[in-house]
N, C-alpha and C positions, 0 to 999 in steps of 0.2 A: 517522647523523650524530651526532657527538658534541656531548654537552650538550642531548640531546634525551632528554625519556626520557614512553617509550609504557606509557600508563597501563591505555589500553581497546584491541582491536581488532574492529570492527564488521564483519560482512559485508554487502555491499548485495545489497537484493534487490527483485526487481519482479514484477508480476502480467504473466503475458505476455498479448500480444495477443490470442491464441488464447482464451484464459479468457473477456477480457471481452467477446470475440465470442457466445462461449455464453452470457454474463450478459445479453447484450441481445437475442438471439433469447428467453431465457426468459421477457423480460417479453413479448415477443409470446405467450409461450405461456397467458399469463393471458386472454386472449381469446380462447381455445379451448373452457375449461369458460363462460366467457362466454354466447357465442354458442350452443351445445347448448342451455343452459337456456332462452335466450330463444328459440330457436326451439320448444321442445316448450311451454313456457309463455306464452309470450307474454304474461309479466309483469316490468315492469321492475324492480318493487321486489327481485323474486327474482334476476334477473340484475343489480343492482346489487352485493346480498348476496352472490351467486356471487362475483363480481368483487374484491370489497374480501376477501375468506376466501381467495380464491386467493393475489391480491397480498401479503398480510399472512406466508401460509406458504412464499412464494419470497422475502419481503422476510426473514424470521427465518432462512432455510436460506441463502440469499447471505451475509447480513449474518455468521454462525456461521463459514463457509466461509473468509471473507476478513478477518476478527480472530482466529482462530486459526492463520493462515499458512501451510494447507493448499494453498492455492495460488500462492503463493510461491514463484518458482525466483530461487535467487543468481543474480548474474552474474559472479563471478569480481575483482568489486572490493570493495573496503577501504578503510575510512575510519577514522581511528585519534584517539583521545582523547590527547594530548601533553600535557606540560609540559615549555615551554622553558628552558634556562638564562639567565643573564645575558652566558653567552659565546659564546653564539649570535647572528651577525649576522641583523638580522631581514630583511634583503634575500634575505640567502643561504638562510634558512630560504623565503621568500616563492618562488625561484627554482625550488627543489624540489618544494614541497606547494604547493598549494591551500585556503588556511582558508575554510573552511565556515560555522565560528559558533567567535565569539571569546568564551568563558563566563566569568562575574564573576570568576572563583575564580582565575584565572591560567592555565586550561587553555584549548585550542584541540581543536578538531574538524578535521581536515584529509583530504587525501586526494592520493593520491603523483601528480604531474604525467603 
């Protein structure tokens, strides 16, 4: 489109379902070391401690996993950082793209209809 001019292009990307299925089985899986301890001990304070140390080292390995965007698959869309001109009708722009977030500076976030 003329009188459009693309500053950024962004890939979009998502955690797929499959991931956060494994992510919510895992935290079942902290009441695995759980339960052992309190069955051989039969002390809660030690299977609390079990507990909070499990969760703690699935909570840092999750957390590492999913801000480093190891688990992140694109989907094959784009969202594009714009600056309009003054000869751009902002209907015919609106007609095309989809804005996202309208940012102070005169630019636009958008993404193709």
């Amino acid at each position: 489109m003329e009188g459009l001019e693309i500053i950024e292009c962004i890939a979009v990307e998502q955690v797929p379902y499959s991931v956060l299925s494994c992510l919510a089985l895992g935290i079942f899986s902290i009441f695995i070391p759980t339960s052992v301890v309190y069955k051989l001990t039969k002390n809660c304070d030690k299977t609390f401690l079990t507990e909070m140390i499990s969760g703690l080292i699935y909570l840092v390995i999750m957390t590492g996993l999913l801000v480093s965007g190891i688990l992140e698959k694109p989907t094959g869309e784009y969202q594009y950082k714009v600056r309009i001109t003054e000869d751009v009708s902002y209907v015919e722009f609106t007609d095309k793209y989809d804005v996202i977030t309208e940012n102070g500076d005169g630019t636009y976030i958008v993404q193709e209809k």
